[in-house]
C-alpha positions as CSV (number, residue, x, y, z in Angstrom):
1,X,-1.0,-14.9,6.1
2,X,1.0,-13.4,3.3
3,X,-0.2,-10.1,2.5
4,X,1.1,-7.8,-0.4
5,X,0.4,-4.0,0.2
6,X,0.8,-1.3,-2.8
7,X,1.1,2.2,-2.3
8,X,-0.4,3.3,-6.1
9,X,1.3,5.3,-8.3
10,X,1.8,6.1,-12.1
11,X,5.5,7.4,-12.0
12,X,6.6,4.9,-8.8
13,X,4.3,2.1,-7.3
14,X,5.5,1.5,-3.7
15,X,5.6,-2.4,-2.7
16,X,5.7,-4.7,0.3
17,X,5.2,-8.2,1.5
18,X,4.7,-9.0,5.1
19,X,3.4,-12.2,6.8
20,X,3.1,-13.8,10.1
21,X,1.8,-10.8,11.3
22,X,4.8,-8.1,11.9
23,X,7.4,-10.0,9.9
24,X,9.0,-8.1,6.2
25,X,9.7,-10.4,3.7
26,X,10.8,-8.1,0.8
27,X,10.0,-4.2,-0.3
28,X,10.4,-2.1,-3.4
29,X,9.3,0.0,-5.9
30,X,8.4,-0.3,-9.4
31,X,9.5,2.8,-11.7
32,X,7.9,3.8,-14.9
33,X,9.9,6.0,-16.4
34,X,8.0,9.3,-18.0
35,X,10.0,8.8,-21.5
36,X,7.7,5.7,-22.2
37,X,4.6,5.8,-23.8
38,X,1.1,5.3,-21.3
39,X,0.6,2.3,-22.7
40,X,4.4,0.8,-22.1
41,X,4.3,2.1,-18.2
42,X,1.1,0.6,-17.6
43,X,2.3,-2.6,-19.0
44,X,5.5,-2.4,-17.2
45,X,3.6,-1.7,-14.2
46,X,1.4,-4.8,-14.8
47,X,4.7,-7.3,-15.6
48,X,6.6,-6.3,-12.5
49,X,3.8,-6.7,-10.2
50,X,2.7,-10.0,-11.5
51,X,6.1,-11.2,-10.9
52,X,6.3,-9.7,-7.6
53,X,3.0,-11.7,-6.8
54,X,4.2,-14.9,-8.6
55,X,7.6,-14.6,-6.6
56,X,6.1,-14.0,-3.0
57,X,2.2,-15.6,-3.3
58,X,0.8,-13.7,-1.3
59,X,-2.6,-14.7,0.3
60,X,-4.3,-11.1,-0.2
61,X,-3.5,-7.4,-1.7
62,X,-4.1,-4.0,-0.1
63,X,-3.6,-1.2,-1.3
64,X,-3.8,2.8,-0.5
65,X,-7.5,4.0,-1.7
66,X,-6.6,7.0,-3.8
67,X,-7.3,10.5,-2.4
68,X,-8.2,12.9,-4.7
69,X,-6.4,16.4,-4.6
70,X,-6.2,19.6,-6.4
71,X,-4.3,17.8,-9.6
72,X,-7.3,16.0,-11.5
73,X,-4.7,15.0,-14.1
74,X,-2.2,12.9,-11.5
75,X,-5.2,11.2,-10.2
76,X,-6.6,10.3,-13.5
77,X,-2.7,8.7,-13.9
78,X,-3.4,7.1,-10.4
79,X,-6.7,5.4,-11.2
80,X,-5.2,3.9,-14.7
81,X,-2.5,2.2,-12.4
82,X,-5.0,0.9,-9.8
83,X,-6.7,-0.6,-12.6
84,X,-3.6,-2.6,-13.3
85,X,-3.2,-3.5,-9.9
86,X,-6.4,-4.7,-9.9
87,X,-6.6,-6.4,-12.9
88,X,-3.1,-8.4,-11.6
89,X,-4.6,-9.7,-8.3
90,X,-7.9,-10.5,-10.3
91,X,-5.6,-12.6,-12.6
92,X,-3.7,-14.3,-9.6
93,X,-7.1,-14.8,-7.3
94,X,-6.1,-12.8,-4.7
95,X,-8.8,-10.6,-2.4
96,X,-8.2,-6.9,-2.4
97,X,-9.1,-4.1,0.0
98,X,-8.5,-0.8,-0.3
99,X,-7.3,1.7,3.0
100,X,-7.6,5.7,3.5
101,X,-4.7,7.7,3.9
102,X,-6.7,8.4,7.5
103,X,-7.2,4.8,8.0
104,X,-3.1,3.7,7.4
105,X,-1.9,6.5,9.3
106,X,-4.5,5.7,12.5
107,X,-3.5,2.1,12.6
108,X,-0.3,2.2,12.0
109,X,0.8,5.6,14.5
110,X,-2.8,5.8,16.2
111,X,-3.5,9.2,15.0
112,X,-5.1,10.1,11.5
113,X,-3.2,13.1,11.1
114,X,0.3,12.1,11.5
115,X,2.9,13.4,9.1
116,X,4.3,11.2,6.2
117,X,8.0,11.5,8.7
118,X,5.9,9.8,11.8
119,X,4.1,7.2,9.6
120,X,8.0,5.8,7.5
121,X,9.3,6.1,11.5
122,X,6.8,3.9,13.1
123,X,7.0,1.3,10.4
124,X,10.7,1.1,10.6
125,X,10.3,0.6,14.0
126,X,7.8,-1.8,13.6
127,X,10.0,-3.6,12.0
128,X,12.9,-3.4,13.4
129,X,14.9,-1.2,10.7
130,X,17.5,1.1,11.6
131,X,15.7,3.4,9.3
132,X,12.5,3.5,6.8
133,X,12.2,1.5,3.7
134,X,13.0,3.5,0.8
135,X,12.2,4.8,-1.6
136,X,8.8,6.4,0.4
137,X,6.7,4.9,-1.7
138,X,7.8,1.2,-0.2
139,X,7.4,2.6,3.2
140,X,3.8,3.6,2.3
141,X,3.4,0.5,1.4
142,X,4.4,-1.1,4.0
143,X,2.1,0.7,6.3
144,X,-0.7,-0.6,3.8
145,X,0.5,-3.8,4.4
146,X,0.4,-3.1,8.1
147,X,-2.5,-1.6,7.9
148,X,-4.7,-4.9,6.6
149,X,-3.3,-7.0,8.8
150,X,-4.1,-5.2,11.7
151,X,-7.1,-4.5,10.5
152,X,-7.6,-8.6,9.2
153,X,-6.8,-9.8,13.0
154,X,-8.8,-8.0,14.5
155,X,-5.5,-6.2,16.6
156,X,-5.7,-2.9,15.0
157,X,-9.6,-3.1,14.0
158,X,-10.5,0.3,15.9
159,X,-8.2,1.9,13.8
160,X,-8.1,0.3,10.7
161,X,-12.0,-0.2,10.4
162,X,-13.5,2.6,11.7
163,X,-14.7,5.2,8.8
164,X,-12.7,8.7,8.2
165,X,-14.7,11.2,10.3
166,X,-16.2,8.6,13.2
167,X,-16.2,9.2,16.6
168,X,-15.8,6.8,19.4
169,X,-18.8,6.4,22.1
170,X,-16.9,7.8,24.4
């Protein structure tokens, strides 16, 4: 299965396609420059990605569930993209689920804490790179991308699956 993971974001949307289980098939970013216009970045936004999803077809989209912060503004900027990013796998059929920061960094490193550092290390390890994706934002992604599969196959389930704050029965 072909799965496309998004790490959101208004200023740079962080992209990656991965399929038969641990295998990269392309990784990116899509910038929006601040100069344009909300209504020009959004579309941007929405053109690249749709191409990005009409070049690789993938089979399903995940994507990084936004966390909110201190800055109320950036997340309102954050929510207007996932709305694009929604509205694009909508248009092209494709499911969609949505991971934790907690959840991504547990399945991908096995602990919910790790850094940013430890999460772009494992994945390019992962995947055999001799160093992360970059920019970040594609490495986040990737984990995303990870993330759902592992979670999809029932390999990484415990991690993926379980909700932030759970205990195991042990």
């Amino acid at each position: 299965m072909r799965i496309l993971g998004i790490d959101p974001g208004f200023g740079t949307l962080g992209w990656a396609v991965i399929e038969d289980g641990l295998k990269l098939v392309d990784c990116g970013a899509i910038v929006s420059g601040s100069a344009l216009r909300l209504s020009d970045r959004l579309l941007k936004i929405f053109r690249e990605l749709d191409e990005i999803i009409s070049n690789h077809a993938p089979a399903a989209l995940a994507m990084e569930r936004l966390y909110f912060a201190r800055n109320t503004t950036t997340a309102m900027d954050v929510s207007k993209c996932i709305g694009v990013v929604l509205l694009a796998a909508g248009m092209r059929g494709l499911s969609c689920a949505e991971y934790t920061p907690l959840q991504v960094k547990r399945a991908v490193t096995g602990y919910g804490k790790a850094t940013k550092r430890q999460v772009q290390m494992m994945v390019g390890s992962l995947y055999g790179m001799k160093k992360p994706p970059s920019p970040d934002d594609a490495a986040d992604a990737l984990a995303v991308a990870t993330c759902h599969y592992l979670a999809s196959s029932g390999a990484g389930a415990a991690f993926a699956e379980r909700p932030p704050g759970a205990r195991t029965g042990r």
